[in-house]
N, C-alpha and C positions, 0 to 999 in steps of 0.2 A: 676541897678539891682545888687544884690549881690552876691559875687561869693562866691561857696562852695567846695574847693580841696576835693576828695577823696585821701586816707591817703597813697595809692599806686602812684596814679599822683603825690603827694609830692615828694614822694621817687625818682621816676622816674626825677622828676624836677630835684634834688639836683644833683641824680647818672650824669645824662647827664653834669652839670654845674660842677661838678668837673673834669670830664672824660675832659672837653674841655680845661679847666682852665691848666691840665697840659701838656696837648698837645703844647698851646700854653697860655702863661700867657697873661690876658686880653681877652681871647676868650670867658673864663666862662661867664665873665659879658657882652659882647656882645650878647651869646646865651640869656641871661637872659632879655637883654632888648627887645630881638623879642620877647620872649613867654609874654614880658608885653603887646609889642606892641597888640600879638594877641590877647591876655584877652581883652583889652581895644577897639580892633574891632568886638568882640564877642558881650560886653557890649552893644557897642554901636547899634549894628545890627544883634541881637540873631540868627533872622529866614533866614541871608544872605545865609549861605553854605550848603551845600548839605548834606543831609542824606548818613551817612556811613554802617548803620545799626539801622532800627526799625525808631525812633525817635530819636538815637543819632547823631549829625552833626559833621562835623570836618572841622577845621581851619588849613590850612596849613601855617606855618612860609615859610619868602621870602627865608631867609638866610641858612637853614639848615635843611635838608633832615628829619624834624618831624611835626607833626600835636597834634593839641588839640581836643580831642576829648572829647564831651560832650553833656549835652544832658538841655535843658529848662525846669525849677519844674514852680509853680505857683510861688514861691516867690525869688526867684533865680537860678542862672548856674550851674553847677552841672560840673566840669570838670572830667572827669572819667579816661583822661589818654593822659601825653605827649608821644605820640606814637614814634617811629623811624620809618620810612616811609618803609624800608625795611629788617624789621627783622618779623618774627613772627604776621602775618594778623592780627588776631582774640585773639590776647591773653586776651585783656580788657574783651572779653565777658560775665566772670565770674561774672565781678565786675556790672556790671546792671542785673544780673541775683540776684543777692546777696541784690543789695538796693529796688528790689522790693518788 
């Protein structure tokens, strides 16, 4: 199935991967390889994780304190937002308020 970033989960993507990257060089690309790994458990198993809110599910990365959070269309994923597990619950909210 095909995945579809919203254009805030991008941002969020990058912001996190460089924020890591200078912390410690090499980490960015580490972070980047869990959020692949998670896309590709997502892909593989759309309906596995629990509803975070409504219809949106979230996938929690092993390595690092974020979740993907997203929701299933008819013809692909829809990810709405690499969360950080402990800042600000609800911020995404807007953004499936907005693509309905």
């Amino acid at each position: 199935m095909k995945i579809v970033f919203d254009k805030l989960a991008q941002l969020e993507l990058e912001d996190a991967l460089e924020y890591y990257e200078l912390e410690v060089p090499g980490l960015g690309a580490r972070f980047k390889v869990e959020v692949k790994c998670g896309i590709r458990r997502i892909r593989k198993y759309p309906d596995a994780w629990a509803k975070e809110k409504n219809d949106v599910r979230r996938c929690f990365l092993h390595k690092f304190p974020y979740k993907i959070l997203y929701s299933i269309e008819e013809d692909y994923i829809y990810i709405i937002a690499i969360a950080h597990c402990h800042r600000h619950p609800d911020y995404w909210i807007d953004r499936i308020l907005e693509k309905s």
